[in-house]
ZATORDO-351281 format. One record per residue (C-alpha): x, y, z. Coordinates in steps of 0.05 Angstrom, whole numbers, padded with zeros to 5 digits, always signed. Layout:
XYZ;...
***
This chain:
-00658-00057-00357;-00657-00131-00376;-00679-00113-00436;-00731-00063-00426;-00721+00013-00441;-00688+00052-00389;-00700+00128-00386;-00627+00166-00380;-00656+00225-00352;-00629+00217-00280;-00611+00145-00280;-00538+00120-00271;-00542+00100-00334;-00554+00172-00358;-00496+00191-00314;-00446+00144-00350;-00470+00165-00421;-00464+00240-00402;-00398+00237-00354;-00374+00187-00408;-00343+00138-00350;-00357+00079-00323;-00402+00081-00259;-00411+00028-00212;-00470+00026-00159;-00467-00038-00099;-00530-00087-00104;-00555-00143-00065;-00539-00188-00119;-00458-00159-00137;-00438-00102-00181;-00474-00061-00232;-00441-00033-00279;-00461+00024-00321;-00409+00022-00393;-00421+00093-00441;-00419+00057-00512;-00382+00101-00552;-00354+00114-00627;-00309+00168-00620;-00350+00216-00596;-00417+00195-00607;-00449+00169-00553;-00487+00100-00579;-00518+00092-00509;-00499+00051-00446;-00487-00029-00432;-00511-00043-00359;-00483-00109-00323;-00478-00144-00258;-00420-00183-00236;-00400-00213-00167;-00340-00148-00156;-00299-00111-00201;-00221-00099-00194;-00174-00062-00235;-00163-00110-00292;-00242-00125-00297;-00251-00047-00309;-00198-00055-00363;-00235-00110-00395;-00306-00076-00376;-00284-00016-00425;-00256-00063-00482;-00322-00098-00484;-00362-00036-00480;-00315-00014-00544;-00319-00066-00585;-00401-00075-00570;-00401+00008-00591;-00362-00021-00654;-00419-00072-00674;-00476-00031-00660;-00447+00028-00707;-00431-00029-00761;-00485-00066-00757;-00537-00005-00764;-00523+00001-00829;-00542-00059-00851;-00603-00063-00814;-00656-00017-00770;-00663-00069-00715;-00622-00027-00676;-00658+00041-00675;-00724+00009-00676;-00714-00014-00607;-00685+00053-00592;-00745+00091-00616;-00800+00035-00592;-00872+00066-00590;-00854+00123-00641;-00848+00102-00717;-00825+00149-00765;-00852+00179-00828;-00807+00164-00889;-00784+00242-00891;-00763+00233-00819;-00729+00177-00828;-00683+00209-00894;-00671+00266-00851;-00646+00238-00796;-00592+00198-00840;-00564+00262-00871;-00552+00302-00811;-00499+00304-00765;-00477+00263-00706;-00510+00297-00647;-00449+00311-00606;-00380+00332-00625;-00314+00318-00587;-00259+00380-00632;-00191+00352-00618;
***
């Protein structure tokens, strides 16, 4: 967190992504909460905050913000690779890779 990578893989961040729900764990310093970022039903990845407590109306706002910063990622990508570099920090990509991963699919799938 605070701006450092964050494996999902058994974190509460991996929780939120994967239960696609807001999670909340109690710290010494207020609230964290874990926010899935997602477009539809892609799953961009997870904004983690604290705050002093969380009510109702907070959680309402918490998943607008969460929306509309899922929104800006998915816009912005295309216009730049900032994004998925610091996704995928440590591992470049050969030039194939990179084409192929822009012409498959999203990698999960919500039918209606």
């Amino acid at each position: 967190m605070d701006g450092h990578p964050t494996v999902l893989d058994g974190s509460m961040a991996g929780r939120a992504l994967m239960d696609r729900r807001p999670l909340r764990e109690q710290q010494a310093d207020g609230v964290r909460m874990y926010l899935p970022l997602l477009d539809g039903s892609d799953e961009v990845g997870v904004l983690s905050l604290t705050l002093d407590s969380v009510g109702e109306h907070d959680l309402r706002l918490l998943g607008r913000l969460a929306s509309l910063v899922a929104d800006i990622l998915v816009t912005k990508s295309h216009y730049t690779d900032q994004f998925f570099m610091a996704r995928c920090q440590g591992a470049p990509m050969s030039v194939p890779a990179e084409i192929q991963r822009k012409l498959l699919p999203p990698l999960s799938m919500t039918p209606p």
